[in-house]
C-alpha positions as CSV (number, residue, x, y, z in Angstrom):
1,X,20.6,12.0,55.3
2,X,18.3,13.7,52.5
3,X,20.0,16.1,50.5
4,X,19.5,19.7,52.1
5,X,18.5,18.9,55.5
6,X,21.0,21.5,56.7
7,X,20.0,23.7,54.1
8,X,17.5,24.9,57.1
9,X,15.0,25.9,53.9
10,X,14.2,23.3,52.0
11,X,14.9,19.5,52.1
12,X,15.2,17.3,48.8
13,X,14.5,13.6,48.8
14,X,16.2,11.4,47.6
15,X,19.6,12.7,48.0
16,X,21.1,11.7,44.5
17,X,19.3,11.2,41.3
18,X,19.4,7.7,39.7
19,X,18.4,7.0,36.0
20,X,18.1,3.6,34.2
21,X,20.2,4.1,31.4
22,X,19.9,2.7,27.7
23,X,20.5,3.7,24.5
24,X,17.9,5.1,22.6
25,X,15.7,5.6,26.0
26,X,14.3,8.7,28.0
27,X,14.5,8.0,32.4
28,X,12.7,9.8,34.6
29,X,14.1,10.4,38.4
30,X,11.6,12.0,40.6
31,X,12.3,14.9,43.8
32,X,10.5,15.9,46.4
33,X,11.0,19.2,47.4
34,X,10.1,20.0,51.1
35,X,9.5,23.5,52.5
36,X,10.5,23.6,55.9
37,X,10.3,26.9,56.9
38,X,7.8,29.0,57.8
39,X,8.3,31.5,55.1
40,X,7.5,31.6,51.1
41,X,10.6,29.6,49.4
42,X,11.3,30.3,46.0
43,X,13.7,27.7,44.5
44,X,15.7,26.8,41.1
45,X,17.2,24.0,39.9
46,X,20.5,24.3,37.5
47,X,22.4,21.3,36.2
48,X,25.3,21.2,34.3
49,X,24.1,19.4,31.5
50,X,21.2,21.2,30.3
51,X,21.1,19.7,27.0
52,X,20.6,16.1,28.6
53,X,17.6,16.9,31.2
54,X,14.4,18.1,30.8
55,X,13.4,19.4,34.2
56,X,9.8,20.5,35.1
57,X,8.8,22.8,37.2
58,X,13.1,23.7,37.1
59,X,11.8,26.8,39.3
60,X,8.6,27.7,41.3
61,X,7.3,29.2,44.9
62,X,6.4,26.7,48.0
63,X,4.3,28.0,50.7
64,X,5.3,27.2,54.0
65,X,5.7,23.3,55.0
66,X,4.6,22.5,51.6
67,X,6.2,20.6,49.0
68,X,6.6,20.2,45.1
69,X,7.5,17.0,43.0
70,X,10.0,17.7,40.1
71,X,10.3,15.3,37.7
72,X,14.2,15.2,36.0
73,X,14.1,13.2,32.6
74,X,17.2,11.8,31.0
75,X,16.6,12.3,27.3
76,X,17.9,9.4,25.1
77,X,21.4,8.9,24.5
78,X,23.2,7.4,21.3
79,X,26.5,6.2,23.2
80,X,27.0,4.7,27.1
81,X,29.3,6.9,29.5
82,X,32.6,5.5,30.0
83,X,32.2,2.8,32.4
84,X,28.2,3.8,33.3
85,X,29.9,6.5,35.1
86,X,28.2,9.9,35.2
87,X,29.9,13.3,36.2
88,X,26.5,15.8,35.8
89,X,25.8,17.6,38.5
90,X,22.3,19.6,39.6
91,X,22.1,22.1,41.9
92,X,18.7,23.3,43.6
93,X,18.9,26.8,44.9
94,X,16.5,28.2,47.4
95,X,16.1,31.8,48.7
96,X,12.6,33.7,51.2
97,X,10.9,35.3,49.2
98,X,7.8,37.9,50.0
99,X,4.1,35.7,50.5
100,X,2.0,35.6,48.2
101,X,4.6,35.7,45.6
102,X,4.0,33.9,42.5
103,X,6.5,32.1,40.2
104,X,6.0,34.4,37.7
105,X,6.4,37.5,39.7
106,X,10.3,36.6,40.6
107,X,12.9,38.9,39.6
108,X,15.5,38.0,37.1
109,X,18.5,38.1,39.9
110,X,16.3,36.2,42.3
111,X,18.9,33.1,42.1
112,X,21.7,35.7,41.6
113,X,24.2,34.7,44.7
114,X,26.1,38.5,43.9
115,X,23.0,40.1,45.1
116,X,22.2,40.9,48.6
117,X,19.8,38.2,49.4
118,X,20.1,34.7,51.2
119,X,20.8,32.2,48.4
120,X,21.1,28.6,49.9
121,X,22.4,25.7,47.6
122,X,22.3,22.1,47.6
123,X,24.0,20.1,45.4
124,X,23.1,16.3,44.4
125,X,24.8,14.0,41.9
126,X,24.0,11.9,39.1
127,X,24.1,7.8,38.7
128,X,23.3,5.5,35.7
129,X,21.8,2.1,36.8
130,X,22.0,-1.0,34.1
131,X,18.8,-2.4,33.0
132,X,20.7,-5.6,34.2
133,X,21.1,-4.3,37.5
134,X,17.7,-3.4,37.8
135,X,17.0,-6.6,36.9
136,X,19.0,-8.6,40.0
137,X,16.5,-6.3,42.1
138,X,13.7,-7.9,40.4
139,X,15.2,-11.4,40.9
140,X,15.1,-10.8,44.6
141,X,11.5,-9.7,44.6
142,X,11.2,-13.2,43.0
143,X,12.8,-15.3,45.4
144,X,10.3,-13.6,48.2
145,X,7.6,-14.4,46.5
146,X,8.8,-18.4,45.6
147,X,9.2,-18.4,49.5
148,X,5.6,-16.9,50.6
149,X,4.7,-19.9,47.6
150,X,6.2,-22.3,49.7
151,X,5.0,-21.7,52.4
152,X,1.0,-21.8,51.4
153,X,1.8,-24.8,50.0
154,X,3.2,-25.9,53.6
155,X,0.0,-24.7,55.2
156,X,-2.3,-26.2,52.5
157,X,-0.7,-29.8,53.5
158,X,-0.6,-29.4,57.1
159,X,-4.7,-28.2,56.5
160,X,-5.1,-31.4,54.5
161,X,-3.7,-33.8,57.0
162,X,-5.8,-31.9,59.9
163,X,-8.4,-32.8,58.0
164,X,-8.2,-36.0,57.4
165,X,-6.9,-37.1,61.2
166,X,-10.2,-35.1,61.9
167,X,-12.1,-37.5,59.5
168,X,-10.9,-40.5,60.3
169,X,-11.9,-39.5,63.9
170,X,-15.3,-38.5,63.2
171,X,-15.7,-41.8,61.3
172,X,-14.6,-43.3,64.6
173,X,-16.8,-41.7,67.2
174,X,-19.7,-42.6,64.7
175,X,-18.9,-46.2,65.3
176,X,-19.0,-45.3,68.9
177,X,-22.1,-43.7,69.1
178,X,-23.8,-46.5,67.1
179,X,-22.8,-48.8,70.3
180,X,-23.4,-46.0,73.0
181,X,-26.4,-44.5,71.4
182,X,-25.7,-40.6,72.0
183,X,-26.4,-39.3,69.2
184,X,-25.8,-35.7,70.6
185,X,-22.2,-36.0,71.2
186,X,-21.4,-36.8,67.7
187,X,-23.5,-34.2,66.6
188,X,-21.6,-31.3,68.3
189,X,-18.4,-32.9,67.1
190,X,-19.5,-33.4,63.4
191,X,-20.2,-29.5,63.4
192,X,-17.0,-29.2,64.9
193,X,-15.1,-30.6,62.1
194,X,-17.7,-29.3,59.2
195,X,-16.8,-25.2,60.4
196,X,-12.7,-26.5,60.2
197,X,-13.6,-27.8,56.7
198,X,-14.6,-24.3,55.8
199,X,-11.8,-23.4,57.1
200,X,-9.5,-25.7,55.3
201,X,-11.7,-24.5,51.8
202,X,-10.5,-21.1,52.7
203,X,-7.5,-21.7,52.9
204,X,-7.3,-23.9,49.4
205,X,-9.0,-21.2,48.0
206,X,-6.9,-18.8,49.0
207,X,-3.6,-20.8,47.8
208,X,-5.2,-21.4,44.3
209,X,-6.0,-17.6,43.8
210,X,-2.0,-17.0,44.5
């Protein structure tokens, strides 16, 4: 379930943010922010480790059913967490806010949950991800790929043998139609087997290009 969906303002995809973490390396994690209310949503985003993310926009206006992408950067570290466990936490706060109301227009205790107006929160956590594990991910992509290899390679030989059952039948009903003189017959077959050639070069063709 996406982060916020009972939030009944705004929802956030995905639910927790994940960075790919090494030394000496800025990550990116992307959210999408989803208005789902009618109204104007204002909305913040707090985290807290402010020193470690650079977040942009961290606060801005959606119009109704619209949505925003933030982008959350991990700036580069000089040490690994213990264990590649993270304990930051961000927090998105939404609140209605007038239409027509622009960013720069907000009040300075529009987030402020002592005043008197609606402040919904949602709360999302942090992971590190390995390069390495990032990597098995990659390995899998691989494997489906040597598979769909395989396979052309399976229908390649299956298109060559087709052919050449095909040929050596042709070269057949030649000798037949030398004896029976019906020259027609062979003809419709020979064009027959020339558009399954073409068919067969396709297919090579399209093998070699993968």
């Amino acid at each position: 379930m996406p982060a916020g969906e009972d939030n009944q303002l705004i929802s956030v995809h995905p639910s927790d943010l994940k960075f790919i973490f090494e030394l000496e390396k800025q990550s990116f994690c992307d959210l999408k922010v989803v208005n789902n209310t009618e109204n104007h949503v204002a909305f913040k985003v707090k985290t807290t480790s402010p020193k470690k993310y650079f977040v942009r926009p961290n606060t801005s206006v959606l119009q109704p059913g619209d949505s925003c992408l933030i982008r959350v950067t991990l700036q580069a570290q000089r040490e690994y967490p213990p264990d590649m466990q993270c304990k930051d936490k961000f927090l998105l706060q939404s609140t209605i806010v007038p239409p027509n109301t622009d960013v720069d227009d907000l009040p300075a205790d529009t987030f402020n949950k002592e005043s008197s107006k609606d402040i919904r929160e949602c709360k999302l956590k942090v992971q590190y991800i390995s390069p390495s594990a990032q990597g098995n991910s990659g390995d899998e992509g691989s494997s489906d790929s040597n598979s769909t290899l395989q396979q052309l390679k399976e229908d390649r030989d299956a298109a060559v043998r087709q052919t050449l059952h095909l040929q050596q039948e042709l070269d057949l009903l030649k000798r037949r139609r030398q004896r029976r003189n019906d020259p027609g017959f062979s003809f419709k077959f020979a064009a027959i087997v020339g558009v399954i050639g073409i068919m067969v070069g396709l297919v090579l063709n399209l093998y070699l290009s993968k």
